[in-house]
ZAVO-888483 format. One line per 10 residues: number of its first residue (from 1); their letters; for each residue x, y, z of C-alpha. Coordinates in steps of 0.1 Angstrom, whole numbers, plus 5000, padded with zeros to 4 digits. Example, Ala and Ser with C-alpha at 12.3 -4.5 7.8 and 13.67 -1.06 7.14 Angstrom:
2
1> AS> 5123:4955:5078 ~ 5137:4989:5071;
***
This chain:
552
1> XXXXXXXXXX> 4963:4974:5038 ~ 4944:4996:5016 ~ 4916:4966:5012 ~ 4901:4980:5044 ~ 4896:5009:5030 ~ 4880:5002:5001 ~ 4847:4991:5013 ~ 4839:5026:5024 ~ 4827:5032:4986 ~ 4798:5004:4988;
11> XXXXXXXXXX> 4785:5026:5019 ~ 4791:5064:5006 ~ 4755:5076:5009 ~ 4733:5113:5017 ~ 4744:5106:5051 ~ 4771:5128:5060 ~ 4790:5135:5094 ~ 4802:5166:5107 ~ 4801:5197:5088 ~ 4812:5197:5055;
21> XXXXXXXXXX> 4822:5231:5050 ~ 4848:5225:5077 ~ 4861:5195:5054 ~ 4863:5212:5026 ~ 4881:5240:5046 ~ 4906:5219:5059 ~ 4906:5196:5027 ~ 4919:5230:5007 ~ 4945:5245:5034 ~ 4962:5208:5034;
31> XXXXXXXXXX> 4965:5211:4992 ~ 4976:5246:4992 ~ 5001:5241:5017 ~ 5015:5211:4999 ~ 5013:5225:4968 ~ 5037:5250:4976 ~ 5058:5228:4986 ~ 5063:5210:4956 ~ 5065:5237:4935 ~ 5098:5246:4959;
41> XXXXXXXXXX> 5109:5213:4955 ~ 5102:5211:4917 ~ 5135:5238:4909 ~ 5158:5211:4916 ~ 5148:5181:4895 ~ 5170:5189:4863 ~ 5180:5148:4860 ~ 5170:5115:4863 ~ 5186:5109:4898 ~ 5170:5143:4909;
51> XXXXXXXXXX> 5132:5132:4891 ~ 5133:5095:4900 ~ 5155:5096:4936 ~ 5151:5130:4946 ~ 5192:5135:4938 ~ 5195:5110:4967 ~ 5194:5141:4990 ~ 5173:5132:5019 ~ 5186:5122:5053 ~ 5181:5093:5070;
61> XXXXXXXXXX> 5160:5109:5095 ~ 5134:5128:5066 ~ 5133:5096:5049 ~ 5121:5070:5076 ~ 5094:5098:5082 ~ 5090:5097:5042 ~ 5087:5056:5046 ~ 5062:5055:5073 ~ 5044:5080:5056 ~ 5043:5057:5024;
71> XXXXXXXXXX> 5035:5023:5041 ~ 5012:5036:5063 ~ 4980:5038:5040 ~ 4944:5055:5050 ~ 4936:5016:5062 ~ 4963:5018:5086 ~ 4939:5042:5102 ~ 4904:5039:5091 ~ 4900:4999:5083 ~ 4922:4985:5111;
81> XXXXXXXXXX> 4906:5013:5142 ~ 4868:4995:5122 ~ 4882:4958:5123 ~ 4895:4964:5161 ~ 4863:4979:5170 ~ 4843:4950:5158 ~ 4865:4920:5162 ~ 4886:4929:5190 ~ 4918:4905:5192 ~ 4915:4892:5150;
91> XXXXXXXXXX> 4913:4928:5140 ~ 4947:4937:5160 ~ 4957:4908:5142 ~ 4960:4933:5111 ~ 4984:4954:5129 ~ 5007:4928:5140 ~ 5009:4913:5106 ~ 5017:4950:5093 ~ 5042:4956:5115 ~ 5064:4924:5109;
101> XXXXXXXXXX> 5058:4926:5069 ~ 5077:4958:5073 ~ 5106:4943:5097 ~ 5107:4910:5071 ~ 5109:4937:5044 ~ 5138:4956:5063 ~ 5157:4922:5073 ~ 5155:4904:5043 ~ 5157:4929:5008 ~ 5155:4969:5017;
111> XXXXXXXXXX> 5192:4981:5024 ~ 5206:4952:4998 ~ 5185:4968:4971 ~ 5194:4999:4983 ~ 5231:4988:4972 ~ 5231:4973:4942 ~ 5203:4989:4923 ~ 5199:5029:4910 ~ 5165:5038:4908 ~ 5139:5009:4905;
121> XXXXXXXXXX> 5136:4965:4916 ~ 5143:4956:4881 ~ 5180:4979:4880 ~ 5188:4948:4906 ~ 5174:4919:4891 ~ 5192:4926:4859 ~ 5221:4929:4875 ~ 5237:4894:4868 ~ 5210:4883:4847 ~ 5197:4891:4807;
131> XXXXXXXXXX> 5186:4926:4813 ~ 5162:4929:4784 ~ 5138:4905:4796 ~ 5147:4902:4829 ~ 5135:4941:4833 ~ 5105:4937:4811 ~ 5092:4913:4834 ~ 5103:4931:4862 ~ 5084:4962:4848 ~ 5052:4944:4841;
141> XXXXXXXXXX> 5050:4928:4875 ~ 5056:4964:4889 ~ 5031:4981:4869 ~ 5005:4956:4879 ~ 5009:4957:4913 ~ 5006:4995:4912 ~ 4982:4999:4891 ~ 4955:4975:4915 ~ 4969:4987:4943 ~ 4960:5024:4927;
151> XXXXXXXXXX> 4930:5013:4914 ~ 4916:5008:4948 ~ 4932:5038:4962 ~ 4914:5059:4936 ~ 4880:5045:4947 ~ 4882:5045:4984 ~ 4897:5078:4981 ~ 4861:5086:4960 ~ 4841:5071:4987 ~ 4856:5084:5019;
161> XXXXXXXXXX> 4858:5120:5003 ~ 4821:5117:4993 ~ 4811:5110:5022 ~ 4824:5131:5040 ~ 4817:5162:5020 ~ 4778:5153:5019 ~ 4784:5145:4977 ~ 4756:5122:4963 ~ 4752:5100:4932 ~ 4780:5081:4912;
171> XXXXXXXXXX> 4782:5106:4892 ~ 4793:5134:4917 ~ 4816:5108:4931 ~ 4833:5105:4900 ~ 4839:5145:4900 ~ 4855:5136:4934 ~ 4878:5109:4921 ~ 4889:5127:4889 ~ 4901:5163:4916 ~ 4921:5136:4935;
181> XXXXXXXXXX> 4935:5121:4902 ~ 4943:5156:4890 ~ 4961:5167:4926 ~ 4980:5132:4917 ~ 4995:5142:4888 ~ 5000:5175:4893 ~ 5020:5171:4927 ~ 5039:5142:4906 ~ 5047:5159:4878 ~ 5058:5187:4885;
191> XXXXXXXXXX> 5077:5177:4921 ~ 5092:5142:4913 ~ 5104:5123:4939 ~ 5114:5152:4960 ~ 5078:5166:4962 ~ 5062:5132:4965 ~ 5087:5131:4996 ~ 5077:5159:5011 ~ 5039:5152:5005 ~ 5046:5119:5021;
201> XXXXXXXXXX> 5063:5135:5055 ~ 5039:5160:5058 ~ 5013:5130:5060 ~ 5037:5109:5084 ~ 5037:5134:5109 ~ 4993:5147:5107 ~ 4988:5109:5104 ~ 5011:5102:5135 ~ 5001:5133:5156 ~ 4968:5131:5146;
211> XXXXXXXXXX> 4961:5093:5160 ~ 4984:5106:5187 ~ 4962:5127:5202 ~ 4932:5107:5198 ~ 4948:5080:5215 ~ 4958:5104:5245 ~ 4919:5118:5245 ~ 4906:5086:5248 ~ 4930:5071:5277 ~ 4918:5099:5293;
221> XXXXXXXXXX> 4881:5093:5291 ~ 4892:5060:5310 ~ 4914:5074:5338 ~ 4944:5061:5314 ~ 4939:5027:5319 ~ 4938:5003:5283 ~ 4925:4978:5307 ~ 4892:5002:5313 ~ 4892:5007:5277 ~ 4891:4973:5266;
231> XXXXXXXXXX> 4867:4966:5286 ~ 4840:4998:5280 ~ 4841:4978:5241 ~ 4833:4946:5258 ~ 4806:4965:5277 ~ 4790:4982:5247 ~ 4794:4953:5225 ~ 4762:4932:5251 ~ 4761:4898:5252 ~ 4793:4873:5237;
241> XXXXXXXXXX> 4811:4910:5237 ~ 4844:4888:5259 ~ 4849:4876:5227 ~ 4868:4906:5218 ~ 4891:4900:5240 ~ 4904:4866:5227 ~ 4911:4853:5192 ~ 4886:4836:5170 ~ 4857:4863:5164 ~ 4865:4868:5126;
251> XXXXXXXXXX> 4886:4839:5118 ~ 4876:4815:5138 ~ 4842:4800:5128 ~ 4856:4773:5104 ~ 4887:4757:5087 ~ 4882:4777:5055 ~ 4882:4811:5076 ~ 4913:4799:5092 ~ 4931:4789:5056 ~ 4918:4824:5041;
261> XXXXXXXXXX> 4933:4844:5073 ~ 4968:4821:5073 ~ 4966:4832:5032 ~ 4959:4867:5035 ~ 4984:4871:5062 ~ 5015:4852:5042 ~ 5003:4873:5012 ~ 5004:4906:5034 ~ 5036:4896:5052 ~ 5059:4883:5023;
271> XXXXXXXXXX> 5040:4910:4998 ~ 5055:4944:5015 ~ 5092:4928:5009 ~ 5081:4930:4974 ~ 5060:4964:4969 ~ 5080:4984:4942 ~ 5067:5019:4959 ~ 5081:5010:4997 ~ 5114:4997:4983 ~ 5120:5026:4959;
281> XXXXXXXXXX> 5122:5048:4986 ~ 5154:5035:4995 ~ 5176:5048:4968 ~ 5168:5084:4978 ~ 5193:5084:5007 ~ 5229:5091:4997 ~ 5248:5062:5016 ~ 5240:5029:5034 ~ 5243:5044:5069 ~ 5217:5072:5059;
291> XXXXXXXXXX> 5196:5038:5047 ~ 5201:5021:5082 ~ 5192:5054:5102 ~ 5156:5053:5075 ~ 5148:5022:5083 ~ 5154:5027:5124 ~ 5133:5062:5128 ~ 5102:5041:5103 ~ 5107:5011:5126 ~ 5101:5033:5155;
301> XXXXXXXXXX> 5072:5056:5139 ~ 5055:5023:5124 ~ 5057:5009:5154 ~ 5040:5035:5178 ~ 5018:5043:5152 ~ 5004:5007:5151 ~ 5002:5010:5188 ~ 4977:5036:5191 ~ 4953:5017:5165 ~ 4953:4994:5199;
311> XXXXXXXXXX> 4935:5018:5213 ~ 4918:5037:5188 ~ 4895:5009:5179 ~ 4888:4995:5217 ~ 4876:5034:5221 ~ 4859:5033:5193 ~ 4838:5000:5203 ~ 4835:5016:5237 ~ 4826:5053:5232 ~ 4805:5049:5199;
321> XXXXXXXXXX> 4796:5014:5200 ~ 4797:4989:5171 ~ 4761:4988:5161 ~ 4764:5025:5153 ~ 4800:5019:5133 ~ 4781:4993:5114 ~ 4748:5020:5107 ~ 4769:5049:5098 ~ 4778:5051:5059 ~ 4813:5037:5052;
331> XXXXXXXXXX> 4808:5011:5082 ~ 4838:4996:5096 ~ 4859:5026:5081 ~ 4839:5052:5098 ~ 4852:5037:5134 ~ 4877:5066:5135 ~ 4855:5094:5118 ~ 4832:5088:5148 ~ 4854:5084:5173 ~ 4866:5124:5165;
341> XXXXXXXXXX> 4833:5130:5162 ~ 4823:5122:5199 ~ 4855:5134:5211 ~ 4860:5165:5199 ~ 4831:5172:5177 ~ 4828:5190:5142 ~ 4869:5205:5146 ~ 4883:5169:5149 ~ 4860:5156:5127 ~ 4875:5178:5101;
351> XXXXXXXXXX> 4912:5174:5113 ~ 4908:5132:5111 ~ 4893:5136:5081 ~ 4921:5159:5060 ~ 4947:5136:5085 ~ 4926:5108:5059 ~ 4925:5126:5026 ~ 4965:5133:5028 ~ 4970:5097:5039 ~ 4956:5087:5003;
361> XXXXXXXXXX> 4968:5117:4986 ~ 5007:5102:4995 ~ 5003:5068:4991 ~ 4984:5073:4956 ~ 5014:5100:4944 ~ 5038:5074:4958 ~ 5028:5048:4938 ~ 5022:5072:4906 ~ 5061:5083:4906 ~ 5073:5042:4910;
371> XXXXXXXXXX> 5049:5031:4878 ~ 5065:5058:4859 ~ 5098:5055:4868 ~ 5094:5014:4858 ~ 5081:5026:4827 ~ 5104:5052:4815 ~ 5138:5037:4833 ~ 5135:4997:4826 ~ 5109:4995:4792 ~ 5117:5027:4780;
381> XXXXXXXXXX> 5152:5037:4783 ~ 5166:4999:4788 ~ 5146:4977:4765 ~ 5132:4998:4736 ~ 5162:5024:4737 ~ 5187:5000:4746 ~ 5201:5022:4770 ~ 5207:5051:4746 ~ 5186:5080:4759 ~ 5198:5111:4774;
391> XXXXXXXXXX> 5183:5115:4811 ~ 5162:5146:4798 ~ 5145:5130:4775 ~ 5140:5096:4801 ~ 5127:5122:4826 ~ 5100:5134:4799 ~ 5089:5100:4788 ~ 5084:5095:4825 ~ 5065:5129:4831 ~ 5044:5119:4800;
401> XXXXXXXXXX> 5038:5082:4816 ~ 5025:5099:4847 ~ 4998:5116:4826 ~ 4988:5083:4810 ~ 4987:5064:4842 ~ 4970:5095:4861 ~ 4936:5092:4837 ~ 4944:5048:4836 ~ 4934:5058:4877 ~ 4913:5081:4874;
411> XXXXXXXXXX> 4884:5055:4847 ~ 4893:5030:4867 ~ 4885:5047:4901 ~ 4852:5060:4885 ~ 4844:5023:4870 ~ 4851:5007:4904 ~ 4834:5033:4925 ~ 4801:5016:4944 ~ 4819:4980:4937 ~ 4840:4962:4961;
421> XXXXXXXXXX> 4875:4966:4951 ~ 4885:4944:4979 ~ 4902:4920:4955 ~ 4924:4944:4941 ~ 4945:4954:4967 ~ 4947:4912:4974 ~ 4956:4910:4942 ~ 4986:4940:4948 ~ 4999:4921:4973 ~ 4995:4887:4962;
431> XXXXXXXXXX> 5012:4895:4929 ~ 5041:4916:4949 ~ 5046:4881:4970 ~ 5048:4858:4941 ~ 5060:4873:4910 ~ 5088:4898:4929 ~ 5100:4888:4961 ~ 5108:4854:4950 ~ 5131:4867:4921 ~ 5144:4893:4945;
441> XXXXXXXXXX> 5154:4865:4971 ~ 5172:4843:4946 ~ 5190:4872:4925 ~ 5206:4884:4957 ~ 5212:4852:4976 ~ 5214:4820:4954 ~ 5246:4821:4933 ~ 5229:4794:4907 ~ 5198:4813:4897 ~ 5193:4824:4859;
451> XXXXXXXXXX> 5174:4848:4835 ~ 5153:4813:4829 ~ 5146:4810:4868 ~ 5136:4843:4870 ~ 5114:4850:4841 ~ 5095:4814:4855 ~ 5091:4828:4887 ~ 5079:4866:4878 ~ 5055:4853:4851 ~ 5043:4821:4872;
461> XXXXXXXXXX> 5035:4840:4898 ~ 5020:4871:4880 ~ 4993:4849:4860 ~ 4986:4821:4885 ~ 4974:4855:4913 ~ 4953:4870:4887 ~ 4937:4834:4874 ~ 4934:4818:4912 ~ 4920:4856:4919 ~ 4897:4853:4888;
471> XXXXXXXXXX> 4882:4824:4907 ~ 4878:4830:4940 ~ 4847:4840:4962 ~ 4859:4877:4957 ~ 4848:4878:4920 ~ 4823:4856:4921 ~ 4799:4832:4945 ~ 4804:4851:4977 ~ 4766:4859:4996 ~ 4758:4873:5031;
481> XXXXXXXXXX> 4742:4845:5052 ~ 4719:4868:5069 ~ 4703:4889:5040 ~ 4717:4869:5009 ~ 4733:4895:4994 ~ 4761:4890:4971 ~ 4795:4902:4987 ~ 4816:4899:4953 ~ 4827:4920:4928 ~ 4798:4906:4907;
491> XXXXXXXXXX> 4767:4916:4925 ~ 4743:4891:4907 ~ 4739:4861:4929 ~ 4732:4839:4905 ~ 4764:4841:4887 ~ 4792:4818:4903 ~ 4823:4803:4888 ~ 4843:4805:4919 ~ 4866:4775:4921 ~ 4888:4773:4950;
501> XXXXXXXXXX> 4876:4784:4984 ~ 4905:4808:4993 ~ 4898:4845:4990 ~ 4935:4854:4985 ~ 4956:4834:4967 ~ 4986:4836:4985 ~ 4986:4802:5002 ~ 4991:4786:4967 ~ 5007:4813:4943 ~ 5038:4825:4962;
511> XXXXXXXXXX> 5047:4788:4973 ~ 5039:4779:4933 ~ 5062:4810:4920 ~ 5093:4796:4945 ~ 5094:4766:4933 ~ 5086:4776:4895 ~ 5123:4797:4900 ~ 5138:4764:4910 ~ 5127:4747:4881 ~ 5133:4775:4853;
521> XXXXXXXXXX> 5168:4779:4867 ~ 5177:4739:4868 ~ 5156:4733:4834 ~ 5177:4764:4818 ~ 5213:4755:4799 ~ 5224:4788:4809 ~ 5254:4791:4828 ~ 5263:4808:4859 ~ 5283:4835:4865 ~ 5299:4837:4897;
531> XXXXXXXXXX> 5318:4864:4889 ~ 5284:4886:4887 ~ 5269:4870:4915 ~ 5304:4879:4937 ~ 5304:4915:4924 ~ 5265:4919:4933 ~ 5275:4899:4968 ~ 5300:4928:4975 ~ 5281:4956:4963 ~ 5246:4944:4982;
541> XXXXXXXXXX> 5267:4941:5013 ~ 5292:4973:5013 ~ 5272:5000:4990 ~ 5302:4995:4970 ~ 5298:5013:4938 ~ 5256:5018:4950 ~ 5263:5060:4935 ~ 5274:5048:4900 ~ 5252:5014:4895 ~ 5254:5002:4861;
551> XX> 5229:4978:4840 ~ 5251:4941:4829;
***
């Protein structure tokens, strides 16, 4: 989701839109405000279930709020309204695909982890199988998705910011990325789960109401007719401007576009089931009916949400046009920026723009609190301390991890800022696809699977992303037809060692890491144990036990 997004660093430049003083303004009331919430919530965290699940206290009401407010990233709003805007029917495409990753991630794994585990993926995995390595792969896998998926968080989060506060030169930008590092930690550290909650509700709802409004606003401008809408973008777009209308504009142009979209699309689909941060926030809910009441209110607040980006980016094609979304710096993420521009001026401006900065804000703490609670719960306190740690000292290591991981961001922001950290968040959800989801599936529904199965498909999966990644036209080899420019990570031209075609490997990797848990499992001379598997069966299906989840 978040790969939208981070383009708008390759565009941040003196331009700026609106007034930044308001930003800034608005920028500062959203931090204080949350800020003193999380200091509030911070009095309660005195263990590890308080720290790591928020002492399971939210209702299922507060925490579908809390989920949509975590899956729904600042590309939810900025990339996909840019993508509609300029390719119609394929950019929608992003929202559909969105919307059924989260109901395959409901369906298939959220309230059976939910069940069986405590506080992270790898308390489930280990379950019934070796916990030692079993969790260290577990960890590793979860770690690398975050930290990618952070990565490029940190940098759009430089760009967008940037831009819209007027800030020039990589330099300044960096200042900007290292303040949004800093409000990381801080509202992490101190607040835990709880805070990061609260942080992520707050965003829910601006987010939510925000595009809410704009959506109603521009209806209006078109006598409430989408029909009218769609076709004031078809209008502005001039000649072959039907072609937003029907599929084929992005994707369509040749086989290879087709395999990349049908790629990116199983990686996006398959790759939320497996995103550590999304299915963490399941185990802060104190029962399984408070977990089915979550996942109904996020279905419904997902859902309407992805709704309005329907219209949001026909109104933006129609009322600022696509040739001035394609001028203005940050291109296809400054669709919605515009859009409040010409709708309600520099007020609205400002509003969308904090509605923005918060939308990062909680998705970057969101994933801060899961690396640390991988780090300090399954390497920490299970493999190094074999389970003997008091929950003080596991909270502390975990409070100390954040730190680490807060500055890991905040370089890597600053050393990807201006370069296109498309690939990255591919790479999240490509890695979440192969190396977790296929372990997830097979721990809780195939009473055969072993530790070797497991450790095949976590591991096969992790390094056969990051290699086919290595080697694709995102790293290397990729060049604008029209002005020759290089559209990789690697911005010399003349430097290419792309070997497959595919711009996401997801087509090959999570296929690969399937069938490389078939054949660990059936290679292994481990033996089954139903019993485990029967215990796990009862407990993913009842909650059975889910308060007072042990490690085997």
């Amino acid at each position: 989701m978040s790969a939208l997004v981070g383009s708008a660093t390759l565009a941040a430049e003196s331009k700026t839109v609106g007034e930044p003083v308001v930003n800034i303004g608005i920028f500062a009331l959203f931090v204080l405000v949350t800020l003193v919430i999380v200091f509030r919530a911070s009095r309660n965290n005195k263990t590890a279930a308080d720290y790591y699940a928020a002492g399971r206290s939210f209702t299922g009401p507060q925490n579908g709020t809390a989920i949509a407010g975590d899956y729904l990233s600042a590309a939810s709003f900025l990339g996909i309204c840019g993508a509609i805007a300029l390719n119609g029917y394929d950019g929608f495409l992003y929202s559909i695909g969105f919307l059924v990753a989260w109901l395959v991630a409901l369906l298939l794994v959220a309230e059976l982890l939910r069940n069986t585990g405590r506080f992270t993926m790898a308390d489930v995995l280990s379950f019934r199988l070796k916990q030692r390595p079993v969790r260290m792969a577990a960890a590793l896998s979860t770690l690398a998705v975050v930290f990618f998926y952070l990565l490029a968080q940190m940098a759009g989060a430089g760009g967008l910011v940037a831009l819209l506060l007027g800030i020039e030169g990589v330099a300044a930008q960096g200042v900007v990325i290292a303040v949004v590092g800093a409000l990381m930690i801080l509202y992490v550290l101190v607040g835990g789960m709880k805070g990061t909650t609260w942080v992520q509700i707050i965003k829910a709802v601006l987010l939510i109401v925000g595009a809410g409004v704009m959506t109603l606003w521009v209806l209006a401008r078109f006598g409430f007719s989408l029909s009218e809408v769609m076709q004031g973008a078809v209008d502005a777009a001039g000649e072959g401007g039907e072609a937003l209308l029907g599929p084929g504009k992005q994707y369509g142009a040749s086989a290879t576009s087709q395999l990349n979209f049908l790629s990116l699309a199983l990686a996006l689909v398959l790759g939320t089931a497996g995103l550590p941060h999304v299915l963490m926030r399941f185990y802060t809910v104190p029962s399984a009916k408070e977990a089915r009441r979550s996942v109904v209110w996020a279905i419904w607040l997902i859902g309407i949400f992805y709704l309005f980006t329907l219209v949001l980016g026909y109104g933006a094609g129609a009322l600022v046009g696509p040739e001035a979304i394609k001028a203005a710096p940050g291109g296809v993420n400054s669709a919605a920026p515009l859009l409040a521009f010409e709708l309600g001026g520099t007020v609205l401006l400002g509003v969308i723009s904090a509605v923005a900065f918060a939308t990062i804000l909680a998705v970057v703490a969101g994933l801060t609190i899961t690396a640390a609670t991988s780090f300090a719960h399954d390497i920490y306190a299970n493999v190094i301390k074999r389970g003997q740690v008091r929950p003080d000292g596991e909270v502390r290591v975990a409070r100390m991890t954040v730190v680490a991981i807060g500055i890991l961001a905040i370089v890597g922001g600053i050393f990807a800022n201006g370069q296109n950290v498309a690939f990255l968040v591919a790479l999240a959800f490509a890695v979440a696809a192969s190396a977790n989801l296929p372990t997830i599936l097979y721990s809780l529904f195939w009473k055969r699977f072993n530790t070797s199965g497991a450790l095949w498909s976590m591991y096969g999966g992790l390094i056969s992303c990051i290699v086919l990644i290595t080697f694709s036209p995102v790293v290397s080899g990729k060049v604008d037809p029209v002005t020759g420019d290089s559209l990789s990570m690697i911005k010399d031209t003349s430097v290419d060692f792309h070997v497959i075609p595919l711009e996401n490997p997801g087509l090959i990797s999570i296929p690969l890491a399937f069938v490389l848990g078939v054949v660990g499992t059936y290679l292994s001379k481990e033996k089954p144990h139903p019993e485990k598997f029967a215990e796990m069966e009862v407990r993913s299906l009842t909650g059975a036990g889910a308060e007072k989840a042990t490690v085997h």
